[in-house]
C-alpha positions in Angstrom: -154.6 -131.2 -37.2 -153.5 -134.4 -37.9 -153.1 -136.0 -41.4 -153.7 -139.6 -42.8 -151.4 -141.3 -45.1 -153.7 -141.9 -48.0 -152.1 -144.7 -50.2 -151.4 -143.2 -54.1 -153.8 -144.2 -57.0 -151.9 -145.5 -60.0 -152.0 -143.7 -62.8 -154.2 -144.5 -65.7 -151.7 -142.9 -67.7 -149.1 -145.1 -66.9 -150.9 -148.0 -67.1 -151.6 -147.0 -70.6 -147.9 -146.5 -71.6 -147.0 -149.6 -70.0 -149.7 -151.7 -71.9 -148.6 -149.6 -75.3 -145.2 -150.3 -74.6 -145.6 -154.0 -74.5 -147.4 -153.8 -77.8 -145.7 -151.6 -79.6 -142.5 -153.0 -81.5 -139.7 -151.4 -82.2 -138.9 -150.6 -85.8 -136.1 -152.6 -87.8 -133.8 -150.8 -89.9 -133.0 -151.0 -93.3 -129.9 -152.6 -94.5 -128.8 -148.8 -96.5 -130.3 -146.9 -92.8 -128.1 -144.2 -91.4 -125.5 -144.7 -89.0 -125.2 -141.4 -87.9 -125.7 -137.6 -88.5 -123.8 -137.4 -91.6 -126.0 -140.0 -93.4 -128.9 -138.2 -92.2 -128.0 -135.2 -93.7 -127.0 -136.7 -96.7 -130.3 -138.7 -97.2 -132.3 -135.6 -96.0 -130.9 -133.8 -98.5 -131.6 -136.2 -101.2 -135.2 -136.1 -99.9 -135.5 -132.5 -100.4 -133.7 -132.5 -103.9 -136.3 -134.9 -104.9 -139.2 -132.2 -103.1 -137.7 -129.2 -105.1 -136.9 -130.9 -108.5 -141.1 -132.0 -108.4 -141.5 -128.8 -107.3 -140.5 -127.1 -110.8 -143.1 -128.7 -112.2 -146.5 -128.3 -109.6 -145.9 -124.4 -109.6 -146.2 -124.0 -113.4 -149.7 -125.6 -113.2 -150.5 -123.3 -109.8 -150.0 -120.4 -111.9 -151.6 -121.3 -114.5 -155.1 -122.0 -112.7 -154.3 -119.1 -110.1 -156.5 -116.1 -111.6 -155.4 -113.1 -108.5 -152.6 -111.3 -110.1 -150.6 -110.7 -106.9 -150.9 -114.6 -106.5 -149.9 -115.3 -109.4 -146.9 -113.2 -109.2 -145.9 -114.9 -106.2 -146.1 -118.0 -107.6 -143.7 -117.0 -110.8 -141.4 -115.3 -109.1 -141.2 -118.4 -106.3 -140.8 -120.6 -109.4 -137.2 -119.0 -110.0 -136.5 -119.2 -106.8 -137.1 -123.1 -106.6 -135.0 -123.5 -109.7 -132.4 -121.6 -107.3 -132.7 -124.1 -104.8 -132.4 -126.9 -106.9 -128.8 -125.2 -107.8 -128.0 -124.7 -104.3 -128.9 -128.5 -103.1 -126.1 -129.3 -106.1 -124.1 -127.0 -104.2 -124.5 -128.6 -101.4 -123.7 -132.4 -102.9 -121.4 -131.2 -104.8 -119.6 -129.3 -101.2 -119.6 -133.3 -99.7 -118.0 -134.4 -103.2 -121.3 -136.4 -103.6 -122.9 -137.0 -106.5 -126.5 -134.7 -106.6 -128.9 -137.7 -105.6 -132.5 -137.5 -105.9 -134.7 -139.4 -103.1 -138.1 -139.7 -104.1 -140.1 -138.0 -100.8 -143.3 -139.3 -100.0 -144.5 -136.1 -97.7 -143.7 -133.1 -100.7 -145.7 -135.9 -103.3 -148.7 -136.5 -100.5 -148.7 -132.2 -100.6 -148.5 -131.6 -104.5 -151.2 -134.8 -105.0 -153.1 -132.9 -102.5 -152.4 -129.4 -104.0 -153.9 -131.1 -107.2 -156.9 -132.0 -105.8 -158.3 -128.5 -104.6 -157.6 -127.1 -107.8 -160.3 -130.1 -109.2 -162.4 -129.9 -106.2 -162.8 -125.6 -106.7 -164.5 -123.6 -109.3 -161.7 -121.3 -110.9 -161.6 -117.4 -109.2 -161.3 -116.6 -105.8 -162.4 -119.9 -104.1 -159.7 -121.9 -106.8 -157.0 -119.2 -105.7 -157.5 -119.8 -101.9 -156.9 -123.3 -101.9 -154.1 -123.0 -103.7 -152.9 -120.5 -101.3 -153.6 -123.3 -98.8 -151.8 -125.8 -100.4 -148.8 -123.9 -101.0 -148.4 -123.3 -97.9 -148.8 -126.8 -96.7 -145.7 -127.4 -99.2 -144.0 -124.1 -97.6 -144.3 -125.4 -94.3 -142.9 -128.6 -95.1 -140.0 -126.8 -96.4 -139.5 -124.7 -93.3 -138.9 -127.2 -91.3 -136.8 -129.4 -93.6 -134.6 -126.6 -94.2 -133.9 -125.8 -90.8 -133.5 -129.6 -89.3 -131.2 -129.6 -92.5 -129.3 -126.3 -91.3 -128.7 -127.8 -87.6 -127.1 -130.8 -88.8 -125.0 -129.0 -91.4 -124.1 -126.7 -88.4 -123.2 -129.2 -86.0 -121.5 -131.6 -89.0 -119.2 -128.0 -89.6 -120.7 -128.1 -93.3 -119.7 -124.4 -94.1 -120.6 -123.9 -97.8 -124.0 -126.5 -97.3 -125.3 -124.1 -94.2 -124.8 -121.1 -95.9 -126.8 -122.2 -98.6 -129.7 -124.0 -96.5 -130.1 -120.6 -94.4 -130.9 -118.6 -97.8 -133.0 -121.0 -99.0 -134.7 -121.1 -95.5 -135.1 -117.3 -95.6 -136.5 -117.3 -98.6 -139.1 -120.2 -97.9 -140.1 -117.9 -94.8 -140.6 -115.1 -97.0 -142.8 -116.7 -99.7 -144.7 -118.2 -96.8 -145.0 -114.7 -95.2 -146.6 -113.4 -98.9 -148.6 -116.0 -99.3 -150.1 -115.1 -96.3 -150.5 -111.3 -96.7 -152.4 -111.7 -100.0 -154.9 -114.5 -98.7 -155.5 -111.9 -95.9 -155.7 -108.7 -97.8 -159.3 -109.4 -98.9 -158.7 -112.8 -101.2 -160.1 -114.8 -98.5 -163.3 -112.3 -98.5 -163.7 -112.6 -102.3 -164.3 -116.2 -101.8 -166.9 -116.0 -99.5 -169.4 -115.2 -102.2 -167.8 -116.4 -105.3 
């Protein structure tokens, strides 16, 4: 059985990337942008100072319009350890004989803002206490995944004394995401069905 050559289609997809491509601009940097992975770090963690430092003040007013007693446990003790982290961030800064620099950060504002919002947009109880479950974490998340893009560099940068302090805050991020999640699921979620 013989075959034909059939000629090959072009891709739609690739004419789509090439038409993007000729649209699409590249970005110019700022004058103060990072030259390499040092500066990265250093303005990531300035970014993140800035997250925790706001941080200290959102969770007071979570608490204080979360009614669920395990929540708002969680919420106190997570408090303390944000103050914590704060501490360790100087650590870190003060590790790279920088001074502690805060950046503000535009994604852990857009989260808090947004965090502020379901608490007006819910009736206090069970619906109030799973939206702010949900916002917090959105702001865990975020945290997460700074934490560990921080860790990498500080890893790869040989930053001792900074990676040993991102990991434990990293661990305990994880684990305040982890309780967050078990008392949403262990029937708070349920109780707002029909509040």
């Amino acid at each position: 059985m013989a075959t034909k050559n059939v000629p090959a289609k072009k891709s739609t997809t690739a004419k789509a990337s090439t038409k993007e491509s000729k649209t699409a601009s590249k970005t110019p940097a700022k004058k103060d942008a990072a030259k390499d992975l040092s500066d990265l770090f250093e303005d990531g963690l300035k970014d993140i100072y800035w997250a925790e430092k706001a941080l200290t003040k959102a969770l007071p007013k979570m608490h204080k319009n979360a009614t669920e007693p395990k929540l708002k446990n969680a919420i106190a003790d997570h408090l303390e350890e944000t103050k914590e982290h704060v501490r360790r961030l100087e650590g870190c800064f003060k590790a790279l004989k920088k001074r502690a620099q805060a950046k503000k950060c535009d994604a852990m504002e857009g989260l808090l803002e947004e965090g502020k919002s379901i608490m007006e947009e819910t009736k206090p109880g069970a619906v109030r206490d799973a939206g702010i479950i949900a916002a917090a974490q959105k702001v865990e998340h975020y945290e997460i995944a700074t934490y560990g893009t921080l860790a990498a560099y500080a890893k790869v940068l040989k930053e001792k004394d900074c990676l040993k302090y991102l990991l434990s805050t990293l661990d305990e991020e994880k684990n305040c995401n982890n309780l967050l999640t078990k008392i949403a699921d262990t029937n708070l979620n349920s109780k707002a069905i029909n509040n």
